[in-house]
C-alpha positions in Angstrom: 67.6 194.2 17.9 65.7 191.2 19.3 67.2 188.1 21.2 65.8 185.4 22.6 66.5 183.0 24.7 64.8 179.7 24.2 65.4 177.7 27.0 64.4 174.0 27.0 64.5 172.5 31.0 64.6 168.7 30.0 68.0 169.2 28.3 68.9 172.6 30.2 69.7 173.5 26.7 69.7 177.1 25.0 68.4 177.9 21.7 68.8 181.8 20.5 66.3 183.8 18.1 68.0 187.3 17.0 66.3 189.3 14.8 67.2 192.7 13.5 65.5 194.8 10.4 63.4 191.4 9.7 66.4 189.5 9.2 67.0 186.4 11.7 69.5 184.1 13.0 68.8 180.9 15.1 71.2 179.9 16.8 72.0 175.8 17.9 68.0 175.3 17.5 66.2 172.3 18.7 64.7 169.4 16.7 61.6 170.7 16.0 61.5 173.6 14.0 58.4 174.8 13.7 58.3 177.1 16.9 61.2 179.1 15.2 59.3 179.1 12.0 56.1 180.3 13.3 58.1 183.2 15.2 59.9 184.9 12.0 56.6 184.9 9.7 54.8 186.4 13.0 57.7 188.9 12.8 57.3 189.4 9.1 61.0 188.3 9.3 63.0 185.6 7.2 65.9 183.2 8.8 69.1 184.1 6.9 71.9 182.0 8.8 71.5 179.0 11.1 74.3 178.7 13.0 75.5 175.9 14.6 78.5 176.2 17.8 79.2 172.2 17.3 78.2 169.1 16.9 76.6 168.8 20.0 76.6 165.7 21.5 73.6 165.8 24.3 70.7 166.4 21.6 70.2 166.7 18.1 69.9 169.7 16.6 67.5 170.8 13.9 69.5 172.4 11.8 69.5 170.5 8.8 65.4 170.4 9.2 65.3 174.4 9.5 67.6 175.0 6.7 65.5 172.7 4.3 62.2 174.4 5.8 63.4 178.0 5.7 66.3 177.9 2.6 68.5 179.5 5.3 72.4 178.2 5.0 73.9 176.4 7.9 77.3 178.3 9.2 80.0 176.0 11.1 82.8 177.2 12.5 86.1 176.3 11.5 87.4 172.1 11.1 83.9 171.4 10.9 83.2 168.5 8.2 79.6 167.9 7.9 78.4 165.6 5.4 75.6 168.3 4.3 76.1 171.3 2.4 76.8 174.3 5.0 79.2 177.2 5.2 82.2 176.3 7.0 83.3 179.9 8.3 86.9 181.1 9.2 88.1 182.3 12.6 87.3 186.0 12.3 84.6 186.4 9.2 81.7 188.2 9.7 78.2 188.0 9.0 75.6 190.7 8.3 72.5 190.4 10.2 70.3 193.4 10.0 71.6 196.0 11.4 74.1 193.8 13.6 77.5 191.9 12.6 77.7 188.6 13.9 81.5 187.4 14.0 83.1 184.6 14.3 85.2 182.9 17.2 86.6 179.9 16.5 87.4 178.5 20.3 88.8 175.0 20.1 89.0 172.5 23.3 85.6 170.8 24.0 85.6 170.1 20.5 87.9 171.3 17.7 85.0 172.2 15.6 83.8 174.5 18.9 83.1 178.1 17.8 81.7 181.0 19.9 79.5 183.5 18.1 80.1 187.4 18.8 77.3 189.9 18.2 78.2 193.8 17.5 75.5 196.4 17.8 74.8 199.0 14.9 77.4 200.9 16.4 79.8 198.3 16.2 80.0 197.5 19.6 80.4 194.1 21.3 77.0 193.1 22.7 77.0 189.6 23.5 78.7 186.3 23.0 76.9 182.8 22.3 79.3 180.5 23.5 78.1 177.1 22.8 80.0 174.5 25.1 82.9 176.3 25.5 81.9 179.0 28.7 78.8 178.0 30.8 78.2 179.9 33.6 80.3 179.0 36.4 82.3 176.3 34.1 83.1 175.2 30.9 82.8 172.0 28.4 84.2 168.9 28.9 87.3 168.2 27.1 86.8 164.5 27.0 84.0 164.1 24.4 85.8 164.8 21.1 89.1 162.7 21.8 88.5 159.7 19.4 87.6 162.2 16.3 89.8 164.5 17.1 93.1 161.7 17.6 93.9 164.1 21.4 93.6 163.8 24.8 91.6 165.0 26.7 94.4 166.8 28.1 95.3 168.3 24.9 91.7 169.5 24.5 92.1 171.4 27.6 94.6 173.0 26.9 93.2 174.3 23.6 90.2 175.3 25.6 92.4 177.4 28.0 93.9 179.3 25.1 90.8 179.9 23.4 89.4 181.6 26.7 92.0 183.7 26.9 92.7 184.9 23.8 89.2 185.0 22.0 87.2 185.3 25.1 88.8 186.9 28.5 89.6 190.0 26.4 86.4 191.2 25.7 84.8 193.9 27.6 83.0 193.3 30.9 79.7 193.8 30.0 79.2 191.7 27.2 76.5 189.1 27.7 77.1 185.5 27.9 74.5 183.4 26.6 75.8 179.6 27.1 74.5 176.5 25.3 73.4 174.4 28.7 72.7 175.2 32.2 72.9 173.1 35.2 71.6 169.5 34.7 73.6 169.3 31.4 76.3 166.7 31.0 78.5 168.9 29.0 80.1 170.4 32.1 80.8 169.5 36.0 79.0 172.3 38.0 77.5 175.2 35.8 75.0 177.8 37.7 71.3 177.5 37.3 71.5 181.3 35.8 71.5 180.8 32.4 72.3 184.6 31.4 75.0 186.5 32.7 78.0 188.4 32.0 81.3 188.4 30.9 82.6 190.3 34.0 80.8 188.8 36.7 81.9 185.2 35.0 85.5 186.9 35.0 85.0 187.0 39.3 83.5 183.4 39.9 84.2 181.3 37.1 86.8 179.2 38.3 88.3 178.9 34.8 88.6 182.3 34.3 90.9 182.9 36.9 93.1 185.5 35.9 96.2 184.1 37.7 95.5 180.8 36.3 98.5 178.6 34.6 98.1 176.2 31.8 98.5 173.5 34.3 96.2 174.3 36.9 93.5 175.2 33.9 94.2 171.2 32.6 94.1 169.8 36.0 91.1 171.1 37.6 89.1 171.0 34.1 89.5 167.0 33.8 89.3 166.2 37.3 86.2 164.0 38.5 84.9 163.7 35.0 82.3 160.7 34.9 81.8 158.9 31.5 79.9 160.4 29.2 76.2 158.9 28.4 76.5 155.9 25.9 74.3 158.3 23.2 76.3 160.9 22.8 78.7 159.7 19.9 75.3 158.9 18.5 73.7 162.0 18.3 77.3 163.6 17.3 76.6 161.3 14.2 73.1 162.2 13.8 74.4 166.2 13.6 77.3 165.5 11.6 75.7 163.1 9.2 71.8 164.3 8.8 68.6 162.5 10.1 65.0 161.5 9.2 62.4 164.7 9.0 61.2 164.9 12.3 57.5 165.0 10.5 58.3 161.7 10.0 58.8 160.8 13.0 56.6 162.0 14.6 53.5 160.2 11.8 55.4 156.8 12.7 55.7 157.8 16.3 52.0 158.5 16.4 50.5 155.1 15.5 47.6 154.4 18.0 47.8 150.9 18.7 45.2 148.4 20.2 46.3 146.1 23.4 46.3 143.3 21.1 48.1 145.6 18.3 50.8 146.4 20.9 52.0 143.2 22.4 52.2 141.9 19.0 54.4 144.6 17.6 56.5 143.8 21.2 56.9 140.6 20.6 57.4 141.3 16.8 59.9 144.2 17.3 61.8 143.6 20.5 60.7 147.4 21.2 61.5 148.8 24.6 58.3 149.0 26.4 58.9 152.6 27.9 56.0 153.8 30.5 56.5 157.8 30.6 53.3 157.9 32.9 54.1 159.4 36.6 56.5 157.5 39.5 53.4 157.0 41.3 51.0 155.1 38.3 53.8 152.8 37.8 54.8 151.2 40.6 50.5 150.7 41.3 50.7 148.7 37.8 52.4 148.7 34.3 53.1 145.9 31.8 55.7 143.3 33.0 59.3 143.8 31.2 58.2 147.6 30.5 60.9 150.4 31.8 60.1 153.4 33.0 61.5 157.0 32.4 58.5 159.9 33.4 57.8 162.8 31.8 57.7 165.0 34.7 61.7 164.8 35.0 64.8 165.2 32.8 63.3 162.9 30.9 65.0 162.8 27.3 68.7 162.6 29.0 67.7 159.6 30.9 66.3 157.6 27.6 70.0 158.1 26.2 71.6 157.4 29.4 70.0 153.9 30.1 68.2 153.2 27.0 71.3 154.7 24.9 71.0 152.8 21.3 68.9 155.5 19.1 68.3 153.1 17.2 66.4 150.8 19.2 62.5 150.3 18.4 60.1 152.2 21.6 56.7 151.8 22.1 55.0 154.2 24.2 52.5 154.1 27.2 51.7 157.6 27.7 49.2 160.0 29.5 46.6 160.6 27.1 47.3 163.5 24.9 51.0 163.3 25.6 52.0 160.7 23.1 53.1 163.2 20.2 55.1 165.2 23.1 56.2 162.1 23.9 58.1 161.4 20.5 58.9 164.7 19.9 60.8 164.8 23.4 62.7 161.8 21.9 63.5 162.6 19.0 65.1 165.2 20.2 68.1 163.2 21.7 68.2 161.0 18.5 65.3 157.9 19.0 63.4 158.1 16.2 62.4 154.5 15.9 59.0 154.7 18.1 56.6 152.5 16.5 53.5 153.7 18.2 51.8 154.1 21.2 49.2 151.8 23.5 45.5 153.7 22.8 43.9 154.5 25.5 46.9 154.0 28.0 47.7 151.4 30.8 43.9 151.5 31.8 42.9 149.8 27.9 45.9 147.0 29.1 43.8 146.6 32.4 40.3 146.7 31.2 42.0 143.6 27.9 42.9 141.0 31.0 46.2 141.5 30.3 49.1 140.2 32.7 50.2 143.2 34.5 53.1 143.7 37.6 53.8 146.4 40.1 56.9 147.0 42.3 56.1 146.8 45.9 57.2 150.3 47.4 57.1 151.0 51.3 57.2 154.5 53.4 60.3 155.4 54.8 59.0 154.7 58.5 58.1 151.3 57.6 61.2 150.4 56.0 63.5 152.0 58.7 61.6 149.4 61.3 62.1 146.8 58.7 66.4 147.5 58.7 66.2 147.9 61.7 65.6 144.3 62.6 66.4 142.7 59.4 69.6 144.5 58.2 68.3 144.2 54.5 70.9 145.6 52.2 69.9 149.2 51.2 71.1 150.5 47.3 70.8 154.6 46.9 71.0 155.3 42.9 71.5 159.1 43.4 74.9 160.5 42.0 78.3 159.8 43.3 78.5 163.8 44.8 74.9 163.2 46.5 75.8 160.2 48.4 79.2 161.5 49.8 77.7 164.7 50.7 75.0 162.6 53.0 73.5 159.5 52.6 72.2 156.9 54.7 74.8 154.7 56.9 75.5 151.2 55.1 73.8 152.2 51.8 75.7 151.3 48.8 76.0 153.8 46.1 74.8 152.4 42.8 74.3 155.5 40.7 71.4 155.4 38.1 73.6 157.0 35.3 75.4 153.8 35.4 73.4 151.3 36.7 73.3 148.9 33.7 77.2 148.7 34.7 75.8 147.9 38.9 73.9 144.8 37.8 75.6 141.8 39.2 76.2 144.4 42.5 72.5 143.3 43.2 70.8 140.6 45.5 69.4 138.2 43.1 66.9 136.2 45.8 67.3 138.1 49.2 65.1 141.2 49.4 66.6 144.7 49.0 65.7 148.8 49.2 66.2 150.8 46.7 66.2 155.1 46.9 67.0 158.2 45.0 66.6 161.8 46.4 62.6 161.8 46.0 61.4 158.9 44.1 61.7 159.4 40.5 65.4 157.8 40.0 64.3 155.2 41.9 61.1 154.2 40.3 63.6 154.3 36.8 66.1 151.8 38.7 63.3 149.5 39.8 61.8 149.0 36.5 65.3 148.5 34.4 66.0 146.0 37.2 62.7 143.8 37.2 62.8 143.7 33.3 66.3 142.2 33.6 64.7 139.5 35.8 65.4 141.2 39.3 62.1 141.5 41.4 63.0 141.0 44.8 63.6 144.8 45.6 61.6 147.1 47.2 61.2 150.8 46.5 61.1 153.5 49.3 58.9 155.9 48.4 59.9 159.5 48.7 63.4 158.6 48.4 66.3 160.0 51.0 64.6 163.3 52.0 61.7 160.7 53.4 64.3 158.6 54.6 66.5 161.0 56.2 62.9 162.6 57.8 62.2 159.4 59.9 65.1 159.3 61.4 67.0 156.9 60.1 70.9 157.3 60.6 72.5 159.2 58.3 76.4 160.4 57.5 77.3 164.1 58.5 76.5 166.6 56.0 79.5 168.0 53.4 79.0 170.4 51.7 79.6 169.3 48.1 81.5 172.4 47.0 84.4 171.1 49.7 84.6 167.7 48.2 
């Protein structure tokens, strides 16, 4: 027996390989396929079953690409009703796998559809659970993201959820392994661990939803409280799993298309693409193409496309680091934008070396703009999350979250000059850029965020601890 985790740090997402006696099972793979591909004909193994826990909402899986590549059937749990052929499995059947049974758990409540996969050794015994969105490590799935297909509550979800923990999961022995979807970062839960392996009896101790004293009530309650909205591009890539999607070959030859200065801001002007700069914080604000956003590579980069960006089907064209354009398109295809048209050759520095009009974003060290509040009172805007700025933040900042900021828009100065921060600079730099293609260029940027900010001595709230909030 052979399991593996695939673990994917831009969407804190879980993939599973399990082989046994040459026969393999994936397990909620990503987009691109050919990784899991390349890894059963190195094992001399074939894929027999893909299985799917949901339709996820936070990426898109690549199921429907593997099955075509590999003949292997897609299995659903029950209430699933994808518009592809797949097997839509009932609560309890079982599937052979080698040497190992893989059975299923159908565990309702983030979505009805929601199904947890139990693997039995070749002795039969319970070995490990693949749990999808319903148990994360140190939380579960939100209840709130299936309500409109589903005709509940969110209320109502949770309280499926509670009774699928504790009648298809809570019972099972101690040891058995979890092995969750997401990890922390994801959007699919509140406050899951950074672990991403663990087990069933140590998640019994700390889990707060797996408190064995727990009522219905309290589970319902404390599940749904503080819930934020999900990102606008989730019901999209729901669709996308549901419904099928382009090849992501195709893709990625459109996605590809090296494109001239000249080439470029003709297709821009042609398209009404989103310019989208994926070049370091640092590059940017030094120079970029006016109107052009940016979301770097070097952070969660794929969740904040969806987030702010959010229509998949919107046109992108790319200014990348050279060499990381097809990473580039893979990385969004993976959360459903498949429309990139191409990509500037030869970068920002081709742009530079055409005459073309370029901007920057003026961006000041935090000593120099704690002398310049000082004595001008400048209004300050931190675009961290909601629980970073109540646990500490900078006295008279306003709180005007990233996540949402397309929502924050007429909160901001239009002529008099303004700060902007996140935690380090990244979320900032994203902020900036949305705001001066929307016409907004009288902010400045603090580089290195609160932690420079708080460093300088500038006066800052008293700490709380965000696990008392």
């Amino acid at each position: 027996m052979n399991i593996e985790q695939i673990y994917t740090g831009c969407l804190a997402q879980g993939a599973y390989y399990i082989e046994s006696n040459g026969e393999v099972a994936i397990i909620d793979p990503l987009r691109e396929v050919a990784p899991y591909l390349q890894r059963a004909k190195a094992d001399k193994a074939k894929i027999k079953y893909i299985f799917e826990t949901h339709f996820h909402a936070d990426f898109v899986s690549g199921h429907v690409t593997l099955s075509k590549e590999s003949g292997a059937p897609i299995v659903f749990g029950p209430n699933a009703e994808p518009a592809f052929d797949a097997i839509i499995a009932e609560d309890g059947q079982e599937f052979p796998l080698g040497a190992l049974i893989i059975k299923v758990l159908h565990t309702p409540g983030h979505t009805m559809e929601s199904t947890t996969y139990l693997l039995r050794d070749k002795d039969g015994k319970d070995h490990a659970i693949f749990s999808g969105d319903t148990l994360f490590l140190g939380d579960v799935g939100r209840p709130d993201l299936a309500q409109k297909a589903a005709n509940m509550t969110q209320e109502e979800l949770a309280g499926k959820l509670f009774d699928s923990l504790r009648t298809k999961i809570m019972p099972l022995a101690d040891e058995v392994i979890v092995y969750p979807a997401h990890g922390a970062g994801s959007a699919c839960g509140k406050n899951m661990m950074k672990e991403t392996v663990d087990t069933l009896g140590n998640q019994k101790k700390m889990n707060y939803a797996l408190r064995a004293d727990m009522t219905r009530e309290e589970f319902i309650n404390e599940v749904t409280e503080g819930l934020l909205p999900p990102p606008k591009y989730f019901p999209l890539n729901v669709q996308m799993n549901k419904e099928g999607y382009e090849d992501i070959d195709k893709v990625l030859e459109r996605g590809s298309s090296a494109l001239s200065p000249e080439a470029f801001e003709a297709m821009a002007n042609d398209t009404g693409a989103v310019i989208l700069d994926v070049r370091h914080q640092d590059e940017f604000v030094k120079g970029h193409l006016p109107r052009s956003i940016f979301i770097g590579l070097g952070g969660s980069f794929a969740p904040w496309v969806g987030a702010l960006i959010a229509d998949v089907k919107q046109p992108i064209l790319l200014i990348a680091p050279e060499g990381k354009e097809e990473e580039t398109v893979t990385r969004l295809s993976r959360v459903g934008f498949d429309q990139t048209l191409g990509y500037l050759e030869g970068g920002f520095e081709a742009w530079k070396k055409a005459g073309k009009e370029m901007d920057t974003i003026t961006s000041l060290q935090a000593e120099e703009v704690k002398r310049r509040v000082v004595s001008d009172k400048k209004p300050i805007f931190d675009v961290r999350k909601e629980s970073e700025y109540t646990a500490e933040h900078v006295v008279d900042a306003e709180n005007t979250p990233l996540d949402f900021l397309n929502e924050h828009m007429a909160e901001f100065p239009q002529e008099e000059t303004f700060y902007l921060h996140c935690a380090g600079g990244y979320r900032s730099v994203i902020a900036a850029s949305i705001l001066k293609s929307r016409g907004i260029h009288n902010l400045v940027d603090v580089a290195g965020g609160f932690a420079a900010m708080k460093q300088s001595g500038m006066a800052v709230t008293d700490y709380v601890c965000p696990t008392t909030l």
